[in-house]
C-alpha angles and dihedrals in degrees: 000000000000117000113242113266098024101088124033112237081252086062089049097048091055104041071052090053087032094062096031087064089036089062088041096056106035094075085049087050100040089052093047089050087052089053101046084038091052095043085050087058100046095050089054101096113221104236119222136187127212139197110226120194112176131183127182105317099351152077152189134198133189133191110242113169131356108218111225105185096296100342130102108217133176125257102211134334127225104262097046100093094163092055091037086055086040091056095050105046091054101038102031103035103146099273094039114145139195148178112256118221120210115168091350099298133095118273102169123285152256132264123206118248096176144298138246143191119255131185090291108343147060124247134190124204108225135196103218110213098189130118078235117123096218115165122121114006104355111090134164140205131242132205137187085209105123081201112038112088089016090150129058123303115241108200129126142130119288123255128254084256097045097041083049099051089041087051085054091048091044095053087048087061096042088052094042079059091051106243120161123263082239093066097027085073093037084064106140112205104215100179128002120178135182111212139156110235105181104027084257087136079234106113119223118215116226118178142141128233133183135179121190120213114221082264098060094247113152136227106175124172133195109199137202110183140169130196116257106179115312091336132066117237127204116258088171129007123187109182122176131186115186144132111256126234112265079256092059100231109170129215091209119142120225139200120250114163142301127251128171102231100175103043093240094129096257112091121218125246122241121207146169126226129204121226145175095295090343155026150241144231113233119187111196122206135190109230128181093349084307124095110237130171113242103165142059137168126173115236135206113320130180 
């Protein structure tokens, strides 16, 4: 209420006209802010990354995380069908294409053939288009980012030098687990990568390793390493020791590709992981000057 004396009956007339316009127009102009707020919404692309594995003449891809700001989200989980059908209609619908990721860095891209229902996930058949040689164990990620892996990618096969010091590192491992000498010289190198994960021009080594005992017992390894001098020394280490299932499914981890997320310059690692009738998606960051996993995501499993 105004206090008496301190406004004229004309100031009064118009804060009356004033407030009466006031109630008119804020429904207008709340209506107008939900629809800017909406359209602003609509017009932010979802980005999503993809694992790609590709052999002669075909491909496969797979969803593996949905980026939300800073957040890694799921795509989908194994029990959600309709959002598994929902993902797949809109992200793997047959002309699809997106951007491939090798080292970090963008190698052409992938078209969507088709995609199909597995056990418990969604997969789509690519054509690569990438000077790229994938096939095995060298896979590769796609995005349908127009911003993430905008620089050069900085991927390639170690040298003789580089594959002999990380050999010396990884024994070193294998003995600090105790493993036998025996199965120290019978280590299997499954995948071993040179890439540069922080644009230093100094390329880490990532690889996985595993050696098997008569009695199927496995030591596997997944590696991250840098170089220190004329050696290699360990940035990440994840050593695991256990008796396989009769049906010999292994838990070993194994490289994908890199790709910086955040923007901070480092790019994460992305990795599968083998399980009892399936496997799972990792994504390693470095936090804090330490790689941590900070990301799963089951995979098919039947």
């Amino acid at each position: 209420m105004m206090s008496a004396g301190l406004i004229s009956s004309d100031d009064e007339e118009r804060f009356r006209v004033l407030t009466k316009n006031c109630k008119e127009f804020l429904p207008a102009a709340l209506a107008l802010l939900l629809i800017v707020s909406l359209a602003a919404a609509q017009s932010r692309k979802t980005t999503m990354v993809f694992a790609v594995s590709a052999e002669p003449g075909a491909g496969s891809m797979d969803a593996v995380v949905l980026i939300d700001g800073k957040q890694l989200r799921v795509p989908f989980s194994d029990e959600q069908k309709d959002r598994q059908k929902r993902i797949a209609e809109e992200y793997f619908a047959a002309g699809r294409k997106y951007r491939l990721i090798f080292g970090g860095g963008e190698a052409g891209s992938v078209t969507v053939k088709k995609w199909s229902e597995g056990c418990n996930s969604v997969h789509a058949e690519v054509t690569p288009s990438t000077s790229v040689h994938l096939g095995g164990e060298v896979r590769a990620l796609a995005t349908n980012s127009d911003t993430l892996g905008k620089h050069a990618n900085a991927r390639r096969a170690p040298t003789e030098t580089e594959r002999a010091a990380v050999m010396i590192l990884v024994k070193s491992i294998y003995k600090q687990n105790r493993t036998p000498a025996n199965l120290i010289s019978a280590i299997k190198v499954t995948n071993l990568t040179a890439t540069d994960l922080d644009g230093d021009g100094k390329y880490e080594l990532i690889g996985s390793f595993t050696s098997a005992a008569k009695n199927k017992f496995e030591r596997d390894l997944f590696l991250i390493a840098r170089s220190q001098g004329a050696a290699m020394r360990a940035d990440l280490a994840k050593f695991q020791a256990y008796q396989p299932p009769p049906e010999g499914f292994l838990h070993s981890i194994d490289f994908i590709d890199q790709l910086d997320l955040d923007g901070n310059g480092v790019g994460e690692i992305f990795a599968v992981q083998g399980g009892f009738d399936g496997y799972a998606y990792l994504i390693f960051k470095k936090v804090a000057g330490r790689w941590r996993q900070v990301y799963d995501m089951m995979g098919d499993a039947c």
